[in-house]
C-alpha positions as CSV (number, residue, x, y, z in Angstrom):
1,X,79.3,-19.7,23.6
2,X,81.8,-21.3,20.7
3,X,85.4,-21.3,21.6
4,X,87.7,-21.9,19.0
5,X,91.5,-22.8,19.2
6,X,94.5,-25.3,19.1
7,X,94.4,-28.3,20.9
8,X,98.3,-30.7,20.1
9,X,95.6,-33.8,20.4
10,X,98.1,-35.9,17.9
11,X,101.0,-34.7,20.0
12,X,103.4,-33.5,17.0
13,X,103.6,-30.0,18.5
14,X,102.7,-28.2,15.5
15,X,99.4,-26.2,14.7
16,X,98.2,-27.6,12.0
17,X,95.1,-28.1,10.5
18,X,94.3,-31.8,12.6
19,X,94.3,-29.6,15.7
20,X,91.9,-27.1,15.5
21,X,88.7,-27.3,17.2
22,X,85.9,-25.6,18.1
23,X,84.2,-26.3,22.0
24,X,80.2,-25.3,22.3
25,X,79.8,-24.4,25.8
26,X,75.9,-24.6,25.6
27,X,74.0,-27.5,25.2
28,X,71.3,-25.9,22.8
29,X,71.6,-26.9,18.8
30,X,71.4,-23.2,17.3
31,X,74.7,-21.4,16.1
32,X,76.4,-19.1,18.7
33,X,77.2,-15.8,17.0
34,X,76.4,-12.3,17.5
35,X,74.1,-9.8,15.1
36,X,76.5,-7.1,15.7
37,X,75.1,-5.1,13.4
38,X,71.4,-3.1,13.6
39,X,69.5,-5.2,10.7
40,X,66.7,-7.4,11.1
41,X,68.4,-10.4,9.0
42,X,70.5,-12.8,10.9
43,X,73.6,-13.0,9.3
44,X,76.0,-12.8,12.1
45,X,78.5,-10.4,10.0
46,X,79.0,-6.9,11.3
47,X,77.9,-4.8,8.3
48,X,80.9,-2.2,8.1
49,X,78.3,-0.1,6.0
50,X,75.4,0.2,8.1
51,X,76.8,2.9,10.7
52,X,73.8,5.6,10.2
53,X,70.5,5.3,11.6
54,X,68.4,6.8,8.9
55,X,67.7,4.3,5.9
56,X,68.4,6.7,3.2
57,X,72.0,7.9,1.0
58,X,71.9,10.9,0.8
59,X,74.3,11.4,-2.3
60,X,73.8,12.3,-5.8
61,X,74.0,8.7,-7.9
62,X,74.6,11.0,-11.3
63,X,77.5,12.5,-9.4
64,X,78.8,10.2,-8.2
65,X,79.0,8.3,-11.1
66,X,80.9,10.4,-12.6
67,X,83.6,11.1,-10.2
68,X,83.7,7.6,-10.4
69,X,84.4,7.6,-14.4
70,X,86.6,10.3,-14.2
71,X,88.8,8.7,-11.1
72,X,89.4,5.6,-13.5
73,X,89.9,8.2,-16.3
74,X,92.7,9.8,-14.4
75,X,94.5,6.3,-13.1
76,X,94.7,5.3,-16.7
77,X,95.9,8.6,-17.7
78,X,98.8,8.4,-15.0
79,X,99.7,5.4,-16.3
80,X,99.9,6.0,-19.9
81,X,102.1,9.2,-18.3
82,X,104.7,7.1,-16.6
83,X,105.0,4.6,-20.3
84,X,105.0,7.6,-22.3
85,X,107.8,9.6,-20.1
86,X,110.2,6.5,-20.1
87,X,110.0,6.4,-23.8
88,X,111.4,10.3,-24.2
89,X,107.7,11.4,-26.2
90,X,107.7,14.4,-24.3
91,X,105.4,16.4,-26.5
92,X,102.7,14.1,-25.5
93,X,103.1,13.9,-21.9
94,X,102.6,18.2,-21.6
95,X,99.6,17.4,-23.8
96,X,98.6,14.7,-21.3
97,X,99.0,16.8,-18.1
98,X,96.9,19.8,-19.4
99,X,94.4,17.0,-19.7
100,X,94.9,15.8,-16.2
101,X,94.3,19.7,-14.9
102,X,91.5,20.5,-17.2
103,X,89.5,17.0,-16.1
104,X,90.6,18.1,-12.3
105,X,89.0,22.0,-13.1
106,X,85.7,20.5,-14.5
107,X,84.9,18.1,-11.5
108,X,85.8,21.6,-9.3
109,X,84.1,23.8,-10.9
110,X,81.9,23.3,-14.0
111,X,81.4,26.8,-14.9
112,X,85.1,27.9,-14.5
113,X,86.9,30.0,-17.0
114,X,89.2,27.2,-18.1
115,X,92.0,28.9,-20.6
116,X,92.0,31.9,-18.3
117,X,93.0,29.7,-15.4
118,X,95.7,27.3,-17.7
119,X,96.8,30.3,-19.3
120,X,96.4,28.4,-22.6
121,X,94.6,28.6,-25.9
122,X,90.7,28.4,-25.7
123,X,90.6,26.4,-29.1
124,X,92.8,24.4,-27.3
125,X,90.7,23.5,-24.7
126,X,87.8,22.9,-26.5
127,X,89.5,20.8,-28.0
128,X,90.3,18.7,-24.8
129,X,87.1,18.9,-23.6
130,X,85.2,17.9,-26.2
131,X,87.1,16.0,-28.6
132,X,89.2,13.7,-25.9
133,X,87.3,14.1,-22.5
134,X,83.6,14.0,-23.9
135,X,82.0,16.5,-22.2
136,X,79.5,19.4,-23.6
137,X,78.3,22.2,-22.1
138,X,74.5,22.4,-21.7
139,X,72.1,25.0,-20.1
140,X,70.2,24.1,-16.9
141,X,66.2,22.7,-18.3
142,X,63.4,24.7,-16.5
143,X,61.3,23.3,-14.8
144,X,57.8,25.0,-13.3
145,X,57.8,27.0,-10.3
146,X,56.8,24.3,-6.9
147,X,55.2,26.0,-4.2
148,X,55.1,23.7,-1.3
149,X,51.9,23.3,1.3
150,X,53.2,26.1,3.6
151,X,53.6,28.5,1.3
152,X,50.3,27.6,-0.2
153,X,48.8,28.2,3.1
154,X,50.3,31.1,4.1
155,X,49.3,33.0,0.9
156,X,45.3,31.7,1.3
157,X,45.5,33.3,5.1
158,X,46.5,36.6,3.6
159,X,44.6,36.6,1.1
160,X,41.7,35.9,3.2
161,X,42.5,38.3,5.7
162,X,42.6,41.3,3.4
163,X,39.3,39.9,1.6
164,X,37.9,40.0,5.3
165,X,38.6,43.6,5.8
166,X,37.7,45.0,2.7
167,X,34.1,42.6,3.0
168,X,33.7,44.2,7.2
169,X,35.6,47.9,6.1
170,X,34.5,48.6,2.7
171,X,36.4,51.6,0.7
172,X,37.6,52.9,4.0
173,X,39.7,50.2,4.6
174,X,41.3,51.4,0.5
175,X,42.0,54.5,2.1
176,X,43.9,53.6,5.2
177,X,47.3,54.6,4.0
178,X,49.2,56.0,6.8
179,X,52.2,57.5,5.1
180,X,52.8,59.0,1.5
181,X,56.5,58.6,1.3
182,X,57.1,56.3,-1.3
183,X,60.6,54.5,-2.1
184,X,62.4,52.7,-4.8
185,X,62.8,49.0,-4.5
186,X,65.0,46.7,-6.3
187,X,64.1,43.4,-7.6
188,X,66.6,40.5,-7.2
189,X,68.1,40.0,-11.1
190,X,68.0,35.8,-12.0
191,X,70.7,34.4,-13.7
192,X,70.6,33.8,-17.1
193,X,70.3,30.8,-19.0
194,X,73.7,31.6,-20.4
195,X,75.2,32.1,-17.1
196,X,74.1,28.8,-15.4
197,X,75.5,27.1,-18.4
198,X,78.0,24.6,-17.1
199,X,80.3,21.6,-18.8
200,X,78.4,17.9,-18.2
201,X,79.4,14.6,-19.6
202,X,77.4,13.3,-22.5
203,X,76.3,10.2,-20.2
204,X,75.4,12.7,-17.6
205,X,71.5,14.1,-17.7
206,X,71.1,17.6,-18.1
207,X,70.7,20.0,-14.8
208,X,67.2,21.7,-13.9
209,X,66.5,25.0,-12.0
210,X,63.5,26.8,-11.2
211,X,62.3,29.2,-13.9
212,X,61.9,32.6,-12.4
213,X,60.4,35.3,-15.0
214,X,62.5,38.7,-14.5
215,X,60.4,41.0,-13.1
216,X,60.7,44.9,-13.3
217,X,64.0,46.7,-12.5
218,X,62.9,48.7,-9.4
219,X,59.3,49.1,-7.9
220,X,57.4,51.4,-5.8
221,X,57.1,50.5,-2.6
222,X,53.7,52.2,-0.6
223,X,53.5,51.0,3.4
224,X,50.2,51.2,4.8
């Protein structure tokens, strides 16, 4: 074990720099420290950042990128605020603030209503958003539907079922309806590409979604 400490060896009873020593109770050569942290590299340093057990981040790196941008967006802004107002150019400072709140509604919510919400002119705005922020507003990019394993699989076994029945059954099995009542069924109604269209930074890639092809209004729905 290293101790470490003051020892007044020149007798000037002050702490300075000729006093300091260090005491290795152990006899062995190697450095006495502890890996406090979990990793397999000895550094002796508690790593501050290494407090979960699982090896991935699970964050968003376009995300948070851009928080980032806009965070250093808004300090400058707040800054160029506190100049402007000590200088009496008041018309700019108002302009300024609904630049602040606009920035602060995008990172919120991308699809928002934004003039509604302000209360302002929607030329305006666009004009904020982007001529001086930067951003556009793109629709998400479709990208095929991805069945995983499991669903894979479940769809072969019923499939295969059925086929097995109809193979053992024949038409009989066609016939076995049990009930004639017959209802109306609703599909669900995706979103449109319009809808999911949201404001993104021109650095910032575009967002995806499943494509999902509309399918009837209502169906009939036979249980047998």
């Amino acid at each position: 074990m290293i101790m470490k400490g003051y020892d007044d060896a020149d007798g000037d009873d002050d702490n300075d720099g000729d006093d300091y020593v260090v005491v290795d109770d152990d006899d062995d050569e190697d450095d006495d420290y502890e890996d406090d942290d979990d990793d397999d590299d000895d550094d002796g340093y508690y790593d501050y950042n290494d407090h979960d057990d699982d090896d991935d981040d699970n964050y968003d790196v376009d995300d948070d990128y851009e928080g980032m941008m806009m965070m250093m967006m808004m300090m400058m802004i707040i800054m160029t605020i506190m100049i402007m107002t000590m200088a009496g150019m008041t018309t700019m400072v108002i302009m300024i603030m609904m630049i602040m709140m606009i920035t602060k509604l995008i990172l919120i919510d991308k699809q928002k209503d934004i003039a509604k919400e302000l209360e302002i002119l929607k030329e305006k705005v666009q004009h904020i958003i982007t001529d001086i922020l930067g951003y556009r507003k793109v629709s998400a990019r479709w990208v095929p539907r991805i069945l995983t394993d499991e669903m894979k699989m479940q769809r072969k076994t019923t499939c295969a079922e059925l086929l097995k029945r109809y193979e053992e059954e024949g038409e009989e099995f066609i016939q076995q309806i049990v009930t004639g009542d017959e209802s109306w069924v609703h599909h669900y109604d995706p979103e449109s590409k319009r809808q999911s269209m949201e404001y993104r930074h021109k650095s910032s890639p575009s967002p995806r979604k499943f494509k999902v092809v509309a399918s009837a209004r209502k169906m009939m729905l036979t249980v047998f």
